[in-house]
C-alpha positions in Angstrom: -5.2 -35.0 36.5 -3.8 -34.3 32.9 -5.3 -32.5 30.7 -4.0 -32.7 26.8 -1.8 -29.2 27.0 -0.2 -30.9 30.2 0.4 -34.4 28.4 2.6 -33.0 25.6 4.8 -31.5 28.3 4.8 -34.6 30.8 5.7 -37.2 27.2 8.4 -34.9 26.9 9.5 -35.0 30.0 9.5 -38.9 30.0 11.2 -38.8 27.1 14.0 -36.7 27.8 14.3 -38.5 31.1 14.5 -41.7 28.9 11.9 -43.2 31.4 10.6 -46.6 31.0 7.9 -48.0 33.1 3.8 -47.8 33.6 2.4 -45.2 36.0 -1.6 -43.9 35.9 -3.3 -40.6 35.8 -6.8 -38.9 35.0 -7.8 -37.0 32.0 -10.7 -35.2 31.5 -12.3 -36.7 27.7 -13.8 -34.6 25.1 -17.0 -34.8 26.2 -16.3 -33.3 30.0 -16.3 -36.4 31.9 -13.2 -38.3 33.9 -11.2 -40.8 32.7 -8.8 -43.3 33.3 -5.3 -42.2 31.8 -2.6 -44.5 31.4 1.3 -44.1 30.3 3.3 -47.1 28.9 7.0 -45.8 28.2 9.2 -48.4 26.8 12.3 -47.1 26.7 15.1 -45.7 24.7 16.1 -47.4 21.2 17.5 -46.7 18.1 15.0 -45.6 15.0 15.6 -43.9 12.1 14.2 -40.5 11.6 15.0 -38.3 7.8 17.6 -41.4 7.2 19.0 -39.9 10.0 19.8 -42.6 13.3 18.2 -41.4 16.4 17.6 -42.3 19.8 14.0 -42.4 19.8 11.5 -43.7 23.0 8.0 -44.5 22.3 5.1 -43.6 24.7 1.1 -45.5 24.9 -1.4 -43.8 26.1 -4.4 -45.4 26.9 -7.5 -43.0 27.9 -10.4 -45.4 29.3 -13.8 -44.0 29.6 -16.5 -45.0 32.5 -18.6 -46.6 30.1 -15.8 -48.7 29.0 -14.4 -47.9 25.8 -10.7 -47.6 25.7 -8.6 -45.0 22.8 -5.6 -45.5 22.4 -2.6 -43.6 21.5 0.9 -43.8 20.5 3.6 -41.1 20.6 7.2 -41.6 19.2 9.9 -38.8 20.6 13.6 -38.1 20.6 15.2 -38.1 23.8 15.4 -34.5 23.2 12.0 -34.4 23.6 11.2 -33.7 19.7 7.7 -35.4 18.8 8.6 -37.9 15.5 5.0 -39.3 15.2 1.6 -39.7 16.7 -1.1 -42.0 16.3 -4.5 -42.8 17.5 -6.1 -46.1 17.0 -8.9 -45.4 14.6 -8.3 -42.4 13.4 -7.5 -41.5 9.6 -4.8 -38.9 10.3 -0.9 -39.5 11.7 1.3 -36.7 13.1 4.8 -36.5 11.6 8.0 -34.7 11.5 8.6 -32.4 8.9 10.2 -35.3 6.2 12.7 -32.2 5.1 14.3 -31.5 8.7 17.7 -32.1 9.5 18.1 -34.3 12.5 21.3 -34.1 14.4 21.1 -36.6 16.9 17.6 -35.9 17.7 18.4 -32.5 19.0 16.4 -30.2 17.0 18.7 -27.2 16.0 18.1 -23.6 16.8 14.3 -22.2 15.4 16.0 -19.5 12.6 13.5 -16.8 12.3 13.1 -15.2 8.5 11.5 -11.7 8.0 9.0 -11.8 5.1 10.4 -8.6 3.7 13.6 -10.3 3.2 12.4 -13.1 1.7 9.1 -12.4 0.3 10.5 -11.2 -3.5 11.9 -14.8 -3.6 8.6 -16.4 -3.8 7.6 -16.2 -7.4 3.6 -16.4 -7.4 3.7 -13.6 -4.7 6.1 -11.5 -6.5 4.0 -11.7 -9.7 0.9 -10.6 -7.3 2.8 -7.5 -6.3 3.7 -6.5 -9.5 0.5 -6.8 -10.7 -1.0 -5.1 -7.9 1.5 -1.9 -7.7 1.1 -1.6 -11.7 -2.8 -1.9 -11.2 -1.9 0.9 -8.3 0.4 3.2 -10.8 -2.5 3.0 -13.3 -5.3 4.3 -11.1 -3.0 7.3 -9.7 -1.8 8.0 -13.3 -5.7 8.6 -14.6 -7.2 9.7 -11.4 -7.0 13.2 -12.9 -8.4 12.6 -16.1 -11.0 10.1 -15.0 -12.2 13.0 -12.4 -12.2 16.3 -14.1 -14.0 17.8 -11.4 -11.2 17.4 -9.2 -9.4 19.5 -11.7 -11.7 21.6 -11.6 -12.1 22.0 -8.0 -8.3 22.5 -7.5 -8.0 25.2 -10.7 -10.9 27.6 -8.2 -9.0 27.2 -5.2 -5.9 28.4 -6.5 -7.5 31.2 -8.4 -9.2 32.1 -5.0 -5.6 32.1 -3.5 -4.5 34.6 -6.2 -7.2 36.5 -6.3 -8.1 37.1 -2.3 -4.9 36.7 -1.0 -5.2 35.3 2.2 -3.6 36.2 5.4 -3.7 32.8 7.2 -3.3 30.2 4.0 -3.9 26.9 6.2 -7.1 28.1 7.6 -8.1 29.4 4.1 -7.6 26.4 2.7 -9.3 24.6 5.3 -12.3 26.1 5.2 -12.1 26.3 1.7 -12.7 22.6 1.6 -14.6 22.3 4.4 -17.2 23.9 2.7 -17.2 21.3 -0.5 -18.3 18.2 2.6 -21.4 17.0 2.2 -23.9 17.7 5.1 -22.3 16.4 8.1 -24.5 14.7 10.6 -23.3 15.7 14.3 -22.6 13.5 16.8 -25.2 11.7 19.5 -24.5 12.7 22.5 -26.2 10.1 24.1 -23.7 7.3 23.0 -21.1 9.0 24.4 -22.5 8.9 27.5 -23.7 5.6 27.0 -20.0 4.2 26.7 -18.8 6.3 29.8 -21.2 4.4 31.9 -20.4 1.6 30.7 -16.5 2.0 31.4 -17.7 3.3 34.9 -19.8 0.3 35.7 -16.9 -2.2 34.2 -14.7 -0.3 36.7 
């Protein structure tokens, strides 16, 4: 039995292996049940792929179901194992090949990774989003003072306090200092603690 993940890798497989001939397999359908699964390979020949000329083989699949209906599918590959194209009989949408890849005798070339943070500023429309964003960003931190005098405020008594008490230990000062301006703090429920221990000891 084949199941789809495992009939991309055996197509590819017939292709590289430039197999030609009819062989049949089982597939489980969409709906769950078992189906007839049949591979038509005819060979190696000579397409054109990006006005590029490849060696190209093309695959039929044929998936029958019990009740009778038959779907039918065709897969075009380089012998490199590349997928060109891919088609199923009735259906509105086709599979290609990216039309701006460069095809070197079918073999793809090597997958050339590029960081975003290399190449990100070259994209105009997201450049202008980060700009706007980071001067948006510079605006809010420029009038966060003046827009909350009661920071101001808040910061002008703490350093008088400093001044005036002179702490020994300025860290813990400053921490209770601050502490002291939280709101009410609710403590935490014990009980979900315990809760989520038993639940790790019951997974375990």
């Amino acid at each position: 039995m084949v199941c789809e993940g495992a009939n991309f890798l055996l197509m590819r497989y017939l292709a590289i292996k430039r197999y030609t001939g009819t062989f049949e397999l089982s597939t489980i359908y969409i709906n769950g049940d078992m189906c007839r699964n049949i591979y038509e390979c005819t060979g190696p020949f000579v397409g054109t792929v990006n006005d590029k000329k490849v060696e190209v083989c093309k695959i039929y699949r044929y998936i029958m179901e019990e009740c009778g209906i038959v779907h039918q599918c065709v897969t075009v590959m380089t012998t490199h194992g590349r997928i060109i194209s891919q088609e199923w009989e009735g259906c509105p949408y086709i599979l290609n090949l990216n039309p701006l890849l460069f095809m070197e005798d079918g073999k793809p070339k090597p997958y050339e990774r590029l960081m975003l943070e290399k190449t990100w500023s070259d994209d105009m429309e997201l450049l202008s989003k980060y700009l706007d964003y980071k001067t948006r960003a510079e605006m809010k931190m420029k009038t966060y003072m003046s827009d909350h005098p009661e920071v101001k405020d808040i910061l002008g008594d703490y350093v008088n306090n400093i001044i005036m008490l002179k702490p020994g230990n300025v860290i813990a000062f400053t921490m209770n200092y601050f502490q002291n301006l939280f709101p009410i703090r609710i403590g935490r429920i014990a009980y979900f603690e315990k809760s989520n221990e038993n639940h790790m000891l019951e997974g375990s």
